[in-house]
C-alpha positions in Angstrom: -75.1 108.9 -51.4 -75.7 105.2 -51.4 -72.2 105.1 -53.0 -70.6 107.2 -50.2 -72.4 104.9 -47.7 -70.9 102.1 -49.2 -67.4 103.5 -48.7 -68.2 104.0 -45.1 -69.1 100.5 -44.5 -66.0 99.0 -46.2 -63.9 101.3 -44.3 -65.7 99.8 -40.7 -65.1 95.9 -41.8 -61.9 96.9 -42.6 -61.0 98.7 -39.5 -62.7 95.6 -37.1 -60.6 93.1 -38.9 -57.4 95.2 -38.4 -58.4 95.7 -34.7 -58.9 91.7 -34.4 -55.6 90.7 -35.8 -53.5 93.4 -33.3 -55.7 91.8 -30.5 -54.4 88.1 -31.9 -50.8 89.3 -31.8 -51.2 90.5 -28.3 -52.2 86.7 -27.1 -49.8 84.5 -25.3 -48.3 82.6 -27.9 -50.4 78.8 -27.6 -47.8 75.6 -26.0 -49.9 72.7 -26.6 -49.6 70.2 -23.6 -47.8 67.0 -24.0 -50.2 64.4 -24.6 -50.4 62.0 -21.4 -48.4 58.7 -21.4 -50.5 55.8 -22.3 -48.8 53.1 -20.0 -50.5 49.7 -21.2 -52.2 48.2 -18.6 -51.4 44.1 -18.4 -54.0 42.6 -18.5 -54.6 40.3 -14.9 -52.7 36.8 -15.1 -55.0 33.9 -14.8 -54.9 32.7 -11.1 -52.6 29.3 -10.9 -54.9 26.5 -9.6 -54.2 26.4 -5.9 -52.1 22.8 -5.4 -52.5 20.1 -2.7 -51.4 20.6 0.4 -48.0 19.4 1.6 -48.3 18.5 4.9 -44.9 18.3 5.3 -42.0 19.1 2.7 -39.6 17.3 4.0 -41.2 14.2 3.4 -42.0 15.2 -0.3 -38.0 16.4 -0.9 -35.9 12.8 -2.9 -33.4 11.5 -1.0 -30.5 10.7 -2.5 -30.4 7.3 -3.2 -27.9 5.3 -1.0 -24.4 4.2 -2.7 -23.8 0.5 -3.7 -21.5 -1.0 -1.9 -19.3 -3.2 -4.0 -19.7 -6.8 -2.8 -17.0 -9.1 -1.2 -16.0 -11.7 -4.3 -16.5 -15.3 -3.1 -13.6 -17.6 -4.1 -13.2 -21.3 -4.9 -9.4 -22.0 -4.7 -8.0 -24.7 -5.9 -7.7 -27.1 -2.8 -3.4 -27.2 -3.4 -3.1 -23.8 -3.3 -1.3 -23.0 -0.2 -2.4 -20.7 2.5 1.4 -19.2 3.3 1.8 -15.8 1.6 5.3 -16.5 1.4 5.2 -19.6 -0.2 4.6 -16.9 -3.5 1.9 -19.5 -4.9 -1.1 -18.2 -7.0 -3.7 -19.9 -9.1 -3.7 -18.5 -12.5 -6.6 -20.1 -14.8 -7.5 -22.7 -12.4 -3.2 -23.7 -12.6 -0.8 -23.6 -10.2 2.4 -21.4 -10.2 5.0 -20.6 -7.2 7.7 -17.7 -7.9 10.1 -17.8 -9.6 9.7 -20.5 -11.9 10.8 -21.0 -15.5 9.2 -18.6 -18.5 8.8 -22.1 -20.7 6.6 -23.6 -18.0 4.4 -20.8 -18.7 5.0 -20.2 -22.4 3.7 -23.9 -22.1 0.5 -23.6 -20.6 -0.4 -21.3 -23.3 0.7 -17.9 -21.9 2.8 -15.8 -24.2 4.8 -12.4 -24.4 4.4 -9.7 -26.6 5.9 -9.4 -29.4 9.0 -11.7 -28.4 7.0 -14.7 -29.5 6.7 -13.1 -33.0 10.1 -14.5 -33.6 9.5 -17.6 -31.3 10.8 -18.0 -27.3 13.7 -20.0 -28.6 15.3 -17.0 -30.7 15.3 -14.2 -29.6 18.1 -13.4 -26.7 17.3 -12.0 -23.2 20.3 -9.5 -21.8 22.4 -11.3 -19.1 21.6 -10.3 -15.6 18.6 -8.3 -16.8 14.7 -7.6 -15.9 11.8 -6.6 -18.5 8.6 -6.1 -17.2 5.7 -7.4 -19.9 2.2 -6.1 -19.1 0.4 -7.8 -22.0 1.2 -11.5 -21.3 -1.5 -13.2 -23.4 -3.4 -16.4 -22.8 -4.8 -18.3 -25.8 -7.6 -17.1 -28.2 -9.7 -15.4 -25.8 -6.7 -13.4 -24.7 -6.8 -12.9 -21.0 -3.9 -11.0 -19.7 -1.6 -10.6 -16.7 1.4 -8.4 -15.9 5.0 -10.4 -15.4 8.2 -9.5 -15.0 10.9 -12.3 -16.5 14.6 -11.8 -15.2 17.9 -13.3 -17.0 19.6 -14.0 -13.3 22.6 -15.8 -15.6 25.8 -13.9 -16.5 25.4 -14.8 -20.1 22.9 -13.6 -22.9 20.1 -16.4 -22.9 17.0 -17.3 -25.3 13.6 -15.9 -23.4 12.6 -19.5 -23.5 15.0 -20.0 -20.5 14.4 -16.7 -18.6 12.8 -16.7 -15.2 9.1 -15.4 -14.0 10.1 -13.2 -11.0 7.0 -11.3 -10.6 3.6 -11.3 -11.4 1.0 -8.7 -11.1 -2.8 -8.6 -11.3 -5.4 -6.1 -11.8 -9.0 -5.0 -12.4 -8.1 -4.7 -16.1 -6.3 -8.5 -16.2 -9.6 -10.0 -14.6 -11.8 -8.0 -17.1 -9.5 -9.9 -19.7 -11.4 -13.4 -17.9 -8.1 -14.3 -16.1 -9.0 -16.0 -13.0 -6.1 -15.6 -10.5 -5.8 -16.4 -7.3 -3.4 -15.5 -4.4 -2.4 -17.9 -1.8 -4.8 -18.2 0.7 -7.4 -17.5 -1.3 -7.3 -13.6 -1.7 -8.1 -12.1 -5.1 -9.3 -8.7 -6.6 -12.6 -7.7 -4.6 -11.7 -9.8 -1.5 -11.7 -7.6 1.7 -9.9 -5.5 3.7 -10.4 -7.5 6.9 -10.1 -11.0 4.7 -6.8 -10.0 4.1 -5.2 -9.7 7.2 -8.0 -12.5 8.9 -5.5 -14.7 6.6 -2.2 -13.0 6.3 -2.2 -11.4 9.3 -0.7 -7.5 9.5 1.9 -6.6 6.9 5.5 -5.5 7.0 4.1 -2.2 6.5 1.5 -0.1 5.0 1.9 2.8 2.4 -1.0 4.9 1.7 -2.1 7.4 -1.4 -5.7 9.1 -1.6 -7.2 6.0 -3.5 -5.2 3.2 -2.4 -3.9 1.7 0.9 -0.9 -0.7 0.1 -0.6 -3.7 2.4 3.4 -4.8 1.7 4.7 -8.3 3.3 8.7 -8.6 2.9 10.3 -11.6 3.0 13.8 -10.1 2.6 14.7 -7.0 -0.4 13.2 -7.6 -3.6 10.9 -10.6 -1.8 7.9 -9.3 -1.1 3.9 -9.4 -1.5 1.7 -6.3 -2.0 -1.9 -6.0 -1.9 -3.3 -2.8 -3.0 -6.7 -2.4 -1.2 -9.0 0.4 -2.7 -10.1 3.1 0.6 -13.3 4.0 -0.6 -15.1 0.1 -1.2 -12.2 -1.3 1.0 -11.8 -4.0 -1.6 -8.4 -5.5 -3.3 -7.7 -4.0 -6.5 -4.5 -5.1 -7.4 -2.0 -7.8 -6.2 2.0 -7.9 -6.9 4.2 -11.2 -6.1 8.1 -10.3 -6.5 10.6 -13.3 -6.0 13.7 -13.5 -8.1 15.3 -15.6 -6.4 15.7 -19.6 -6.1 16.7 -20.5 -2.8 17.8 -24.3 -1.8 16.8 -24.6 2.0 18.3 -27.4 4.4 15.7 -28.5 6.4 15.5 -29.0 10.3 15.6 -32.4 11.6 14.4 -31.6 15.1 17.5 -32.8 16.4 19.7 -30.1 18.8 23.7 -30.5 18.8 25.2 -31.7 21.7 26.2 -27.9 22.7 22.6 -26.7 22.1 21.4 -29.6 24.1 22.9 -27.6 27.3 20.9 -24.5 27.0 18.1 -23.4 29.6 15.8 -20.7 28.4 14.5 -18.1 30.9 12.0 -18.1 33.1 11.5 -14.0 33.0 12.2 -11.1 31.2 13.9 -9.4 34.1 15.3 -5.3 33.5 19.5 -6.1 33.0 19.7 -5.7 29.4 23.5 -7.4 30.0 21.5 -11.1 30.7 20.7 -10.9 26.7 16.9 -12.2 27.1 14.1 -10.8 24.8 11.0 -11.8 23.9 9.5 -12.7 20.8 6.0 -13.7 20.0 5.6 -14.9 23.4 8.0 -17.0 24.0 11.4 -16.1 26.0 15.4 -16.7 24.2 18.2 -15.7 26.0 21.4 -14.9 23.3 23.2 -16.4 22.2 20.8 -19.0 22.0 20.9 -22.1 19.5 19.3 -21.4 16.0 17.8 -25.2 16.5 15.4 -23.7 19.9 14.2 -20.7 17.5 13.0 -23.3 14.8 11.1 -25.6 17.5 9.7 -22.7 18.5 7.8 -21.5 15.0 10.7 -19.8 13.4 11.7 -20.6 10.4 14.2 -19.4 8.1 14.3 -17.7 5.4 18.2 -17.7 4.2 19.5 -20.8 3.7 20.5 -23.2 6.6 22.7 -24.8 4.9 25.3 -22.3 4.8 28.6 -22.5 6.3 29.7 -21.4 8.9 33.7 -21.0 9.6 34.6 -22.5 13.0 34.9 -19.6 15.6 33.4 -16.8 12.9 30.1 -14.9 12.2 27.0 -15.5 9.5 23.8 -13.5 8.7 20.4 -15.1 9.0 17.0 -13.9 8.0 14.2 -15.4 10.1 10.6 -15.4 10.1 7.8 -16.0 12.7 4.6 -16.0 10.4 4.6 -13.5 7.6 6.9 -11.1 10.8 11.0 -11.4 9.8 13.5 -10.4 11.3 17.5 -10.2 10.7 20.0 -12.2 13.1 23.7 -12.9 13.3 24.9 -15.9 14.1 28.2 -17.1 15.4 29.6 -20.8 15.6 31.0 -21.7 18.8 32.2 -25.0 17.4 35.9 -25.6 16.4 35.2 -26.9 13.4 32.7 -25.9 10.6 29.5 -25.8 10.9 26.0 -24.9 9.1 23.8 -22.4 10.2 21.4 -24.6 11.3 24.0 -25.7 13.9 25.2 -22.0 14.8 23.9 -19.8 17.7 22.1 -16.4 17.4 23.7 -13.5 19.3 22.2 -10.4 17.9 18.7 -9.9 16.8 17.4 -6.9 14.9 13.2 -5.6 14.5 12.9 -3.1 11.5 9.5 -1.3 11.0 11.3 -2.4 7.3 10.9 -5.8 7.8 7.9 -6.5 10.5 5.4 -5.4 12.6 6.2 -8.6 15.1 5.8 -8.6 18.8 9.5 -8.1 20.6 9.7 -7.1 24.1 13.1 -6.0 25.3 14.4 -6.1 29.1 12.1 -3.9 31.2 9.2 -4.2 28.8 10.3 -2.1 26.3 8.3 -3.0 23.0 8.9 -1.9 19.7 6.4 1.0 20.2 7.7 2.4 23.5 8.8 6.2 23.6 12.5 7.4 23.9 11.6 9.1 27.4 10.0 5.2 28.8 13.2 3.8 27.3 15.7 6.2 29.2 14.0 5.3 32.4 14.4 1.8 32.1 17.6 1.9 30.5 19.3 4.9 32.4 21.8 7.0 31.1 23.2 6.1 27.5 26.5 4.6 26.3 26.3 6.9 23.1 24.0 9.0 21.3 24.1 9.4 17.6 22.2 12.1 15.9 21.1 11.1 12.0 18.8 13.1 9.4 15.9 10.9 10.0 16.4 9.2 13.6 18.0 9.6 16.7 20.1 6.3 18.1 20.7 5.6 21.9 23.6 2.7 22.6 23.4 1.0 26.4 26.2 -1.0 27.0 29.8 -1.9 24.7 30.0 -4.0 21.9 29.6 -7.3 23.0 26.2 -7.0 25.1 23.8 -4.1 24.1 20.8 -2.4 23.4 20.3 -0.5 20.3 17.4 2.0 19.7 17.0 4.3 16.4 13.8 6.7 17.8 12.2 8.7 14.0 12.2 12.8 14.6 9.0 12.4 12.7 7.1 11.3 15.1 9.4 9.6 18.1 8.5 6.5 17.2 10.8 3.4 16.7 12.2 2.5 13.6 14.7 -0.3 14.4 16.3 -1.5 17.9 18.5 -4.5 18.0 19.8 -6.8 21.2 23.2 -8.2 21.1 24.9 -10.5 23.8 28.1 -12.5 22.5 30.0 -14.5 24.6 33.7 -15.7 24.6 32.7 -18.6 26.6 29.4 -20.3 27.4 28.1 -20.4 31.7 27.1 -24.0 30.7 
């Protein structure tokens, strides 16, 4: 019995465990949940400690500091340096030179070029008719430097000893060297703007680049000054003298010739271009008027009066009324030779080339009048000739007229030109 009951009792355990595992399978099968993200919490930034009020940030913002402005050099010339631009004199090392004097003078006051002088200034030849420009001109131990250019004006191959200075040029790199140099006048690298033309007066003309404003006085081609000024300190930086040439000038004695003795200058400018009277600088000529009564009046000139002039024929003249030129022809109403101090000028020419001077024509046309102001003064034209850069009006035939070339740049003038020549003087 007790065995039978044991049966019984393994048979229940057995049936309750089947019953739980077919009660298990008919669960929902279990998904876990995803554990939550853990998003680090940062941790609270210290506070910034608070800073002192501003009361205004303008005030607390830098300004920029304000620019340098370069200082005006002050210059002790030498007391015989000249003041006239044109008399192409410069001070170099506390010495004088005036363009275009011999190389030896300045091989001798210790300057020399590079390399000739290896072989010595007496040796080597310099082409005939020829120009080399020498950048490195050297001055004794110290070697301070300046940029010449020597010229060989001969027809014949010469030692360098003999050669010419023609031009000179001067820099801020030459007066780092320790050259002192000195223009005439007084003017030097770092002098201004408005020191230049206080004591040269306006140039020829002016060329301009971004950097650099180029103040060029001509004397005649190849003669010329230029002064490089720099546009942002308004200072010189560089300074070129050019002169090739050696000129022998007669000189003026005051004295008029008995023909030039009889002429009356005019009282006014008047509108009849016919009459021949212009004025220049002021002062009123009526063509053909004696080259003597130009000179008393402040000209001067720049070709050489004592050149010849055939009896009855023309010449060419180059005159100059301060650092202003202009170009003349001259005729000589004698019957026998004369110079050109003795002829008579019958055509004057302004260039914007040549000068900036003041010329006033008949009517008070001026050198910067329009084409339409000139027209109504001057009435209809004679000719009319159409060029690439200019348009030229012509009043009047070839003995007496007035000649205007008018730029299609900008309509202003670029050259006009009066001309009255007579077959026989009123006086």
């Amino acid at each position: 019995m007790k065995k039978f009951a044991k049966i019984i009792a393994l048979l229940v355990c057995t049936l309750i465990l089947t019953l739980s595992l077919v009660a298990c399978d008919q669960e929902e099968e279990y998904i876990p949940e995803p554990e939550p993200e853990v998003v680090a919490t940062p941790e609270p930034e210290p506070e910034p400690e608070p800073e002192p009020e501003i009361e205004d940030e303008e005030e607390e913002e830098e300004e920029p500091e304000p620019e340098v402005e370069a200082e005006p050099v002050v210059v002790n010339a030498p007391g015989d340096l000249p003041d006239d631009i044109f008399s192409f004199a410069f001070s170099l090392n506390g010495e004088i030179f005036a363009l275009p004097f011999p190389y030896s003078v300045l091989y001798e006051s210790g300057w020399e070029l590079n390399p000739i002088d290896d072989l010595g200034p007496n040796v080597q030849t310099f082409s005939a008719n020829a120009y080399e420009i020498q950048e490195g001109v050297g001055f004794g131990t110290d070697r301070n430097t300046i940029g010449v250019r020597i010229f060989n004006p001969t027809p014949n191959y010469i030692p360098y000893y003999e050669t010419l200075v023609s031009s000179v040029t001067f820099d801020q790199r030459n007066l780092d060297s320790g050259t002192d140099f000195i223009l005439a006048g007084g003017i030097t690298i770092g002098s201004t703007h408005d020191e230049v033309i206080a004591i040269h007066g306006e140039p020829s003309d002016y060329t301009q680049t971004d950097m650099f404003l180029s103040l060029r006085y001509v004397l005649q081609p190849w003669v010329d000054i230029v002064i490089s000024i720099d546009r942002e300190t308004d200072l010189v930086r560089e300074i070129r003298i050019s002169n090739p040439f050696e000129r022998d000038h007669a000189e003026f004695d005051g004295e008029l010739s008995e023909m030039a003795q009889l002429y009356v200058a005019p009282t006014e400018l008047g509108v009849d271009f016919t009459q021949g009277i212009i004025e220049i600088e002021g002062t009123l000529f009526q063509l053909p008027v004696p080259m003597g009564v130009m000179l008393q009046n402040g000209w001067n000139l720049v070709s050489d009066g004592g050149d010849m002039v055939p009896a009855g024929r023309f010449g060419q003249a180059r005159m100059r009324h301060g650092n202003q030129t202009v170009r003349a022809s001259v005729r000589n109403y004698y019957s026998v030779e004369m110079t050109v101090l003795d002829s008579f000028v019958y055509r004057i020419e302004f260039s914007v080339h040549d000068g900036i001077g003041n010329f006033v024509l008949p009517g008070g046309v001026t050198n910067i009048s329009t084409s339409d102001e000139a027209l109504a003064v001057f009435g209809s034209y004679t000719r009319r000739d159409e060029g690439s850069l200019s348009t030229t009006y012509i009043w009047g035939d070839n003995s007496e007229h007035i000649r205007i070339a008018f730029r299609h740049e900008d309509g202003s003038i670029s050259s006009m030109e009066i001309r009255r020549d007579l077959r026989n003087f009123p006086w």
